[in-house]
N, C-alpha and C positions, 0 to 999 in steps of 0.2 A: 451196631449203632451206638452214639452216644447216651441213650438213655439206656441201654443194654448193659453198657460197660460199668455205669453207676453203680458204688457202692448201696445194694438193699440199706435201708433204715433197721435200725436194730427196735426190735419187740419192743423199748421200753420204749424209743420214738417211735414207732408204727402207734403203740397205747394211745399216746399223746397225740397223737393223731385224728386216732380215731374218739378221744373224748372230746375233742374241739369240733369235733364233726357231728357226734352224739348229742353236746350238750348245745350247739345250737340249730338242730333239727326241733331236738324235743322240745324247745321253747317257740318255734317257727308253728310246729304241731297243734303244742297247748295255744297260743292264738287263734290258731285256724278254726281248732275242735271246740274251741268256748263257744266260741259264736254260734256253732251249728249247735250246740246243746241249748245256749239260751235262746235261738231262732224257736227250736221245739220246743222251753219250757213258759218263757216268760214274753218274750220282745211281741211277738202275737198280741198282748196286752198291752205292752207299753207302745208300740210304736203303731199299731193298725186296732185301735181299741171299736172303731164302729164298724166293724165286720162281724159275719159270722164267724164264732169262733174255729172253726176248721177251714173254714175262708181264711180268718188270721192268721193261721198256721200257713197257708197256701203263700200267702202274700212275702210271710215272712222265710219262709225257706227259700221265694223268689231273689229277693235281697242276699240269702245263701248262697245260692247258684251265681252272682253277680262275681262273688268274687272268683270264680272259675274262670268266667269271662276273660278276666282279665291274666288269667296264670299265663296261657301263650302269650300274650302281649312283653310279658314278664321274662318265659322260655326267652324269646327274639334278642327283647334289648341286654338281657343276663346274659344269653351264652354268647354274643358275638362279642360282647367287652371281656366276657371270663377267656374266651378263645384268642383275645389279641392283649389282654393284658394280665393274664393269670386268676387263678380259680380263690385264690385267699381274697382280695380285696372285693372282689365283687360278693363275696360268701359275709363281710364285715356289712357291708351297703345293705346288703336285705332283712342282714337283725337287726339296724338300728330303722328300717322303715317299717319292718313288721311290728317292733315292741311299739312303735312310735303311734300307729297305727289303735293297736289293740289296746294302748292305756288312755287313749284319746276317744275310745268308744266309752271306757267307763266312763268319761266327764259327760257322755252327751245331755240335751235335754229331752227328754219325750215328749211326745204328743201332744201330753195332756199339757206341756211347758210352753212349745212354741208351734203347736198345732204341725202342718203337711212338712213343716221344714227339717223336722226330725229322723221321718223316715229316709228321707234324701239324703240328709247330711250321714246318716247310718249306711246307705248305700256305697256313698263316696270312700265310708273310712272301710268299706269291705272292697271297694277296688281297688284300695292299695295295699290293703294283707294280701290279696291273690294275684297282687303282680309282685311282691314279693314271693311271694311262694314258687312262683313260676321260675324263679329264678337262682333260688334254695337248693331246691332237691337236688339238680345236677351239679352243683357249684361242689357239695356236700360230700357225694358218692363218691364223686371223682377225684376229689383230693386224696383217698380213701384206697380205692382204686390203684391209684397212678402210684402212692406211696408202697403199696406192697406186691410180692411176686405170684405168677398165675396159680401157683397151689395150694395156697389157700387164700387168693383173692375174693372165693364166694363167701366165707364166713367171716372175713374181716369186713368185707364194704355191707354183709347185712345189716352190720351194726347200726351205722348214721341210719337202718331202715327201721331198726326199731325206735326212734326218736316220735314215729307215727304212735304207736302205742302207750311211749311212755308218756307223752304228751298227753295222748285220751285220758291216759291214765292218771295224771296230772290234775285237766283240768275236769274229768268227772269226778275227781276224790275232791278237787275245793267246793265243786256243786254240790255236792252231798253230802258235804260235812256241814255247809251252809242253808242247806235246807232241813238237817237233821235239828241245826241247833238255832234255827230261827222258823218265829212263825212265817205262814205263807205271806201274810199282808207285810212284813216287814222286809222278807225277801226281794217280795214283788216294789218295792216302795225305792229302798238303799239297797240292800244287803247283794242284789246281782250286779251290783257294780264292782265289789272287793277284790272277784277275780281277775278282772280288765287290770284294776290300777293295779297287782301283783305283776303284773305281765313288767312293769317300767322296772323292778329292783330282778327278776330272771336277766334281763336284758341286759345288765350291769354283769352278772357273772356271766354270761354267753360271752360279752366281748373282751372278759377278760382271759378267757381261754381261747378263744380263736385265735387272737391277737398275738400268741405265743407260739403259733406251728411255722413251717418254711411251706414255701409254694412247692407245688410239686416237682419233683426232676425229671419228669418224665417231659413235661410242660416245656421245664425250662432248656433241657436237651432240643425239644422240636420247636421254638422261638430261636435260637442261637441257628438251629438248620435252615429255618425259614429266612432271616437276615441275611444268611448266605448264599441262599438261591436269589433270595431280592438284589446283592448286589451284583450275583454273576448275571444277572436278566435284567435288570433295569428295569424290571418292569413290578407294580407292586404286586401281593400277595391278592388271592380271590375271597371276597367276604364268605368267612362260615356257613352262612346262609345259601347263599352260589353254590358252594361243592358240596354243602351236603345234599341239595335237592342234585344235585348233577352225580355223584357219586353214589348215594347212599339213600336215595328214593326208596327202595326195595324196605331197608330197614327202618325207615321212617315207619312206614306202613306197618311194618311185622312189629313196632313197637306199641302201635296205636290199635294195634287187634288186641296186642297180650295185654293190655292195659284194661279194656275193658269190662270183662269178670273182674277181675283186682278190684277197680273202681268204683263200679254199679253194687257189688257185693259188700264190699267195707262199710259204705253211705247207708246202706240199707241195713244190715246189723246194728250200727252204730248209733245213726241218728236217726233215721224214720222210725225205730225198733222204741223209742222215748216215746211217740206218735202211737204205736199200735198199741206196744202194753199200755197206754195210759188211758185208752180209749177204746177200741175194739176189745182189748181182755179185760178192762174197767180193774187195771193193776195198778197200785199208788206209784206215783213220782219218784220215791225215794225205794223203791222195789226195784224199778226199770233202772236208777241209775246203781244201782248197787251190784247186779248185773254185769253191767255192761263196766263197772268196775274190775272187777274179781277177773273178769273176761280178757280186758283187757292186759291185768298183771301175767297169767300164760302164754297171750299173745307175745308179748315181750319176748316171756325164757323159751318159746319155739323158735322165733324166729331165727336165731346164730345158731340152731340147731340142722335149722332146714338151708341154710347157709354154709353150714358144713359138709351135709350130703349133696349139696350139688358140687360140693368141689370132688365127691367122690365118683358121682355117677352120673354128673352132666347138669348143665343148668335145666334144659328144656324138661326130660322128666321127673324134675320137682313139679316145676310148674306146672305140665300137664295131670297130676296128682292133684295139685291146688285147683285147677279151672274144672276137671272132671266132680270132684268131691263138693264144693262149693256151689255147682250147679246140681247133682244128685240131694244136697240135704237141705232143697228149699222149700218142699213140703211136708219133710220131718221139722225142721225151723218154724215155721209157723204154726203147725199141729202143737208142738210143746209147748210154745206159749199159748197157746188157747186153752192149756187146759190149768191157767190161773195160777200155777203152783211157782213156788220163788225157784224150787229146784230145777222146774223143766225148762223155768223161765234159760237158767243159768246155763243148764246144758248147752240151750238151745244157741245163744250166743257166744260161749264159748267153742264148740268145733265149729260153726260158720267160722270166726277168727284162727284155730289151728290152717283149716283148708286154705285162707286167704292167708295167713302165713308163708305158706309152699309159695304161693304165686310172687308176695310179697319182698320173699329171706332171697331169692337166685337176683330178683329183678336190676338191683343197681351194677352186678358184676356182668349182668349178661346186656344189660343196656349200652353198659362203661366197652365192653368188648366187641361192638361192632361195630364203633368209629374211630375213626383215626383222629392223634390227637390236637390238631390244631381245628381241627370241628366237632370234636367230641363232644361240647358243652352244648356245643348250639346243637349238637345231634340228638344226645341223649333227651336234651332238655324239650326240643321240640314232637320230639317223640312221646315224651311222656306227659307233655302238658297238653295239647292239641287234643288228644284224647278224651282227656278231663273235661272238656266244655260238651263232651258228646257223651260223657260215662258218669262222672262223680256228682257235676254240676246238676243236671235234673234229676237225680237219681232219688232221692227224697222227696223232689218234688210232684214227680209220675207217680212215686209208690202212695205220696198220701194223696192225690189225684184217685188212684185207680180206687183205693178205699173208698174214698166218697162215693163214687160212681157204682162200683158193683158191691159193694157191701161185704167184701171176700179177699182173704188175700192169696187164691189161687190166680189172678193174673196178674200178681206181685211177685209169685213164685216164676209164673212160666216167664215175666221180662227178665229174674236176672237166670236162670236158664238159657232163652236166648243169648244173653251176652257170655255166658260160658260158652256156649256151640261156637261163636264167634270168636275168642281167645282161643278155642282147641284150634282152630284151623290156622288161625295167624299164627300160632307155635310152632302149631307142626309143620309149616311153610319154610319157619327159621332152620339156620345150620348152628349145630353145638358150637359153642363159646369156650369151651371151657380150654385151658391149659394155655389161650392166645397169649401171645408177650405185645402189649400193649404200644411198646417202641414199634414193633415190627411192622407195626400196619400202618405208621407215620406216613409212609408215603401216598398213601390213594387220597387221591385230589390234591397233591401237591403240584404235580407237573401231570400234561391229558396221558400220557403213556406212563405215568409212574407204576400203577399196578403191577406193569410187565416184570419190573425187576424184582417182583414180590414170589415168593416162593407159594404154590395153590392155596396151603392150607394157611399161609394167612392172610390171603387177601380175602378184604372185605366183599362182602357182597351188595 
C-alpha cells in the first residue's frame, strides 16, 4: 500500500512529533486536572457556599462530571472532521477551545458576585473543556501512531499519554505552591484564579509547536485512496460514524470495557483521594496535594516504560497487569492512608498510578491499532470517550457519595474493583495488537467486502 511504501520519519521528526503531541496533551490535561483539584479544594466555597459543606463538594464534583458529558459529544464532532480532514487541524481547534475555556474560568464571578448565575456560567465553561478533550486524545495518539512503525509504536504513542500526568503534575505543583505560599483566605478570595489565567500564555506555546509538524502519511496515503474509489464509484464515501458502528462494533465495546478500571481508578487516586485525605484521614491540604504531586512525577517516568514492554510482549498483558494490580491494591490504598502518615499517604498513591500506568502506557497504540484509518479518529475517539461519561465522570462523585453514606471506604474499594473485573474481561475478549501495520487494515469498511482481500491477521475485528 501507499502508506506502506512511505518513507518512515526519521527519529529526530518522529521527536518533533511526538513533543507537539506531548506538549499539547499536557496543557489539554493541566486544564482539565485544575478544575477537578479546585472542584475538591475551593469552588465548594465559592460557587455552592449555602450547602453543607460535603453537599458542596457533592455539588461541585457534579459540575466535574459535566464536562465528561460532554467528551463524547466532542469524540463524534472531532473524530469525523479529523477522519475527513486530517488529524493536525482538528488537534490546533481543541487547544485554542480548551485554553480559551480554562482562562475564562479564572475571570468568572462567584456566587457571592452574581449569586446562582455563577455556578451555571462555571458549568457551561466545563462543557467546553470536555468537548474539547473529547476530541484531543485521539486527534493526539494518532498523529503519533500513524507517524511511527509497529515496533516500537507502543512506546512512542505512550508518550502524548504521559501528557495525563504531566499535566496532574503541572497543575498540582501551581496548587501547592500556591497554597504553600499564600494564606487560606487569600487563596480562597484571588489567588485560585492564577492557575486558570496561566492556562491563556501554556496555550501560546502548545500552538506554537503543534503548528510545526506535517499531518500524518498514513492519513494522507488513505484520503488520496479514498478520492479514488470516490471517483471510480460515484458514489460518496460512508460517514466514520456508519462504519465504524457497522465494522468495528466489537472494538468499540472492547475499548469501553478496557477503559473503565483505567478511568474509575485514575479519578479516584487522584481527585476524590484530596476529599478523603482531607477529611476522613483529617490530613492538611497541602499533605494530600503533595502526594499526589511526587505520585504523579513516577507516573510520568513509568509510563514509556510500560509502553515499551508492550511493544515487547503484547499490548493486552500490560494491561491486564495494570487492571489485575489496580483492582488488588484497593484496600491496601486506603488502609495506608488511614493510617495519617505523609509516607503511607505517598506509597499509597503512588503504586495505585504505577498499576494504572500498565493500563494507561499500551492504551493509545492498542486503541490506534484496531481501526482502520479513515475511522480511526472517530473509532478510537468514540471508544475511549463514551466510556468516560460511565467511568471517570461519576467516579469522584460515587466515591464521595459512598463516604457520606457508610462512613467507610470499603465500598469505595469493592466499586473500583468491580470496574477492574469488568476491564479483565473486556481485554481478555480483545485480539493482540501488537506488530499491526496500520496501512494494512485501511481497507475494512472501505468497500462491504473489503476485509476479504485482507490477509487474517490483519483484519480487524
Amino acid at each position: 500500500m501507499a502508506a506502506s511504501a512511505s518513507a518512515p520519519p526519521t527519529t529526530r521528526s518522529l521527536k518533533r512529533i511526538v513533543a507537539a503531541s506531548l506538549i499539547g496533551t499536557t496543557i489539554e490535561w493541566y486544564d482539565f486536572f485544575l478544575y477537578g483539584s479546585a472542584a475538591a479544594l475551593v469552588f465548594n466555597k465559592l460557587f455552592f457556599p449555602e450547602s453543607d459543606p460535603l453537599v458542596g463538594t457533592l455539588l461541585s464534583f457534579l459540575t466535574y462530571a459535566v464536562g465528561f458529558a460532554a467528551r463524547p459529544l466532542g469524540a463524534l464532532v472531532f473524530g469525523h472532521y479529523g477522519d475527513r480532514l486530517g488529524r493536525k487541524k482538528l488537534l490546533v481547534l481543541s487547544l485554542l477551545m480548551m485554553g480559551g475555556a480554562t482562562f475564562a474560568i479564572g475571570l468568572l464571578p462567584t456566587h457571592a458576585t452574581v449569586g446562582a448565575a455563577a455556578p451555571v456560567l462555571l458549568t457551561v465553561l466545563r462543557l467546553v473543556q470536555g468537548f474539547a478533550l473529547g476530541g484531543e486524545w485521539g486527534g493526539a495518539v494518532l498523529l503519533v501512531s500513524e507517524h511511527g512503525s509497529a515496533e516500537r509504536r507502543g512506546f512512542w504513542a505512550s508518550w502524548p499519554q504521559t501528557g495525563a500526568p504531566a499535566g496532574q503534575l503541572l497543575a498540582t505543583g501551581v496548587l501547592s505552591a500556591l497554597t504553600a505560599l499564600m494564606s487560606d483566605s487569600a487563596f480562597g478570595a484571588w489567588g485560585w484564579r492564577i492557575p486558570f489565567l496561566l492556562s491563556g500564555v501554556l496555550v501560546v506555546i502548545g500552538l506554537w509547536i503543534r503548528l510545526s509538524v506535517d499531518e500524518s502519511p498514513v492519513f494522507k496515503a488513505a484520503l488520496a485512496q479514498a478520492e479514488q474509489r470516490r471517483s471510480a464509484a460515484g458514489a460518496a464515501e460512508k460517514m466514520p460514524l456508519v462504519a465504524v458502528l457497522r465494522h468495528h462494533w466489537r472494538d468499540v465495546l472492547i475499548a469501553m470495557g478496557a477503559r473503565m478500571a483505567e478511568n474509575i481508578s485514575y479519578y479516584v487516586i487522584t481527585a476524590f483521594i484530596l476529599v478523603y485525605a482531607t477529611t476522613a484521614a483529617d490530613l492538611g491540604k497541602q499533605t494530600a496535594l503533595n502526594a499526589v504531586l511526587i505520585a504523579s512525577a513516577v507516573h510520568f517516568a513509568v509510563i514509556p516504560m510500560w509502553g515499551a514492554l508492550s511493544d515487547r510482549v503484547g499490548r493486552r498483558p500490560v494491561y491486564l497487569v495494570g487492571a489485575v494490580g489496580v483492582g488488588l491494591w484497593m484496600f491496601p490504598f486506603f488502609a495506608l492512608i488511614d493510617t495519617r502518615s505523609f509516607g503511607s499517604l505517598l506509597l499509597a498513591v503512588t503504586v495505585g498510578l504505577i498499576f494504572h500506568g500498565a493500563m494507561y502506557a499500551p492504551q493509545a497504540a492498542f486503541f490506534s491499532e484496531m481501526f482502520a484509518t479513515r475511522m480511526r479518529y472517530s473509532g478510537a475517539s468514540i471508544g475511549a470517550q463514551f466510556s468516560s461519561v460511565a467511568a471517570g465522570a461519576p467516579a469522584p462523585l460515587i466515591a464521595t457519595a459512598l463516604l457520606a453514606d457508610f462512613d467507610s471506604s470499603t465500598p469505595i474499594a469493592l466499586y473500583v474493583i468491580a470496574a477492574a473485573l469488568l476491564t479483565v474481561v473486556a481485554v481478555g475478549c480483545a485480539r493482540e495488537t501488537r506488530n499491526r501495520d496500520l496501512a494494512d487494515i485501511e481497507g475494512a469498511g472501505a468497500e462491504p467486502d473489503a476485509t476479504t482481500a485482507l490477509p487474517a491477521d490483519a483484519r480487524t475485528v
